[in-house]
C-alpha positions, 0 to 999 in steps of 0.5 A, spaced: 551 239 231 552 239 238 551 234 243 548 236 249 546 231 253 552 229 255 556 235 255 560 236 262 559 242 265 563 246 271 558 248 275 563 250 282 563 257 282 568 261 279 576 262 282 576 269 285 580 274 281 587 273 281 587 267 285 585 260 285 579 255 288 581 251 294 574 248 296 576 242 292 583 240 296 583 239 303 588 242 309 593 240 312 590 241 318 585 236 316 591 231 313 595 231 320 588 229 323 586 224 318 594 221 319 593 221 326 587 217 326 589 213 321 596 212 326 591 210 332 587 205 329 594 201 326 596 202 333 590 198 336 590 194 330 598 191 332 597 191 339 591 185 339 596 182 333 600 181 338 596 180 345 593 173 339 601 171 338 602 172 346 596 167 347 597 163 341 604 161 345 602 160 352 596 156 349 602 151 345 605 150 351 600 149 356 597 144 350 604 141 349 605 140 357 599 137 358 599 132 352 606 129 354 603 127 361 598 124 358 602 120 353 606 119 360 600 116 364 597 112 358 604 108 358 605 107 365 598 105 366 599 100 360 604 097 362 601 096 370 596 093 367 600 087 364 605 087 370 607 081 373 609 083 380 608 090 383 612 092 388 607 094 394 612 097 399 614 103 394 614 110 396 609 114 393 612 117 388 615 111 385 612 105 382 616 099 380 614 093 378 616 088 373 614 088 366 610 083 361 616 082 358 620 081 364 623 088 364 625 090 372 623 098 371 621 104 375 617 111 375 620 115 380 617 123 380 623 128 383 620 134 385 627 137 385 627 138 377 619 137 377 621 131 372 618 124 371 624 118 369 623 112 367 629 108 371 630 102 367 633 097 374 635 091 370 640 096 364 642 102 369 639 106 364 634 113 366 630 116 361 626 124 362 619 122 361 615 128 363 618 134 364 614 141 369 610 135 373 610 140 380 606 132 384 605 126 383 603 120 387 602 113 385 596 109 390 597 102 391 591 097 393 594 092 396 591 085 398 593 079 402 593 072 400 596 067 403 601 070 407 604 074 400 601 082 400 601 084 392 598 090 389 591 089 386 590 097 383 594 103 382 591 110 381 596 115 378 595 123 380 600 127 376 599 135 376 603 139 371 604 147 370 607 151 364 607 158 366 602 160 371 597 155 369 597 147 372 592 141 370 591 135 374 591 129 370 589 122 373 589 114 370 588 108 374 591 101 372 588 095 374 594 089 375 590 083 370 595 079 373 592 079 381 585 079 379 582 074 383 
């Protein structure tokens, strides 16, 4: 007995004679059209891959350029705040003062490297606290009293670059010990 419910049947029609069917197999014509299809769309693929990695990069260094400046700003402006003395008659692209602690320290910016030192007077020691700074300015408030001019406040402005792009990142310190 016989099942024919499910009996495979072939239902393409017969191979001509002395040859074979070739309506079930594909050209090599359709095959270097489907590889060249195929070569583009991997081409496109690999070209975004790389513009992400490109701009994955440039976003670490301008994240790790703009971040060392604010870690300089957040010292220079904690230390200010708790300064004994501040030299009002500084230029502008430096600030000395006397320390809490009584360390005689300077932040001078060279625009010659674009660089921010911290310039420890008393040791004759000199540190590299920012690198890419292309301006910085330190703007004393000063006050008279008695004779004595001192410095009420100092406002910071450090601009920084990496690549093509800069930012401009700003702090201000009010020096506790000349509040009046």
């Amino acid at each position: 007995m016989r099942n024919t419910k499910y009996e495979i049947r072939n239902t393409s029609p017969a191979p001509p004679r002395g040859g074979t069917s070739n309506e079930l197999a594909f050209t090599i014509a359709e095959l270097l059209l489907a590889l060249a299809i195929m070569g583009l769309l991997l081409a496109a693929v690999a070209v975004a891959f790389n513009a992400s990695i490109i701009n994955y990069g440039e976003n670490e260094d301008v994240f790790k350029t703009i971040n060392s400046a604010r870690q300089a700003l957040f010292r220079i402006t904690s230390q200010l705040r708790t300064a004994n003395a501040v030299d009002p008659c500084a230029p502008g692209n430096e600030c000395s003062f006397f320390t809490a602690g009584g360390d005689d320290i300077t932040y001078r910016y060279n625009s010659g490297d674009n660089k921010l030192y911290l310039i420890d007077n008393s040791a004759a020691l000199s540190y590299v606290l920012c690198d890419n700074v292309t301006a910085m300015t330190f703007t004393k408030n000063t006050a008279v009293e008695d004779a004595t001019i001192y410095v009420k406040s100092v406002q910071i402005s450090m601009t920084v670059e990496s690549g093509n792009i800069q930012r401009t990142v700003s702090a201000a310190a009010v020096i506790r010990r000349n509040l009046k």
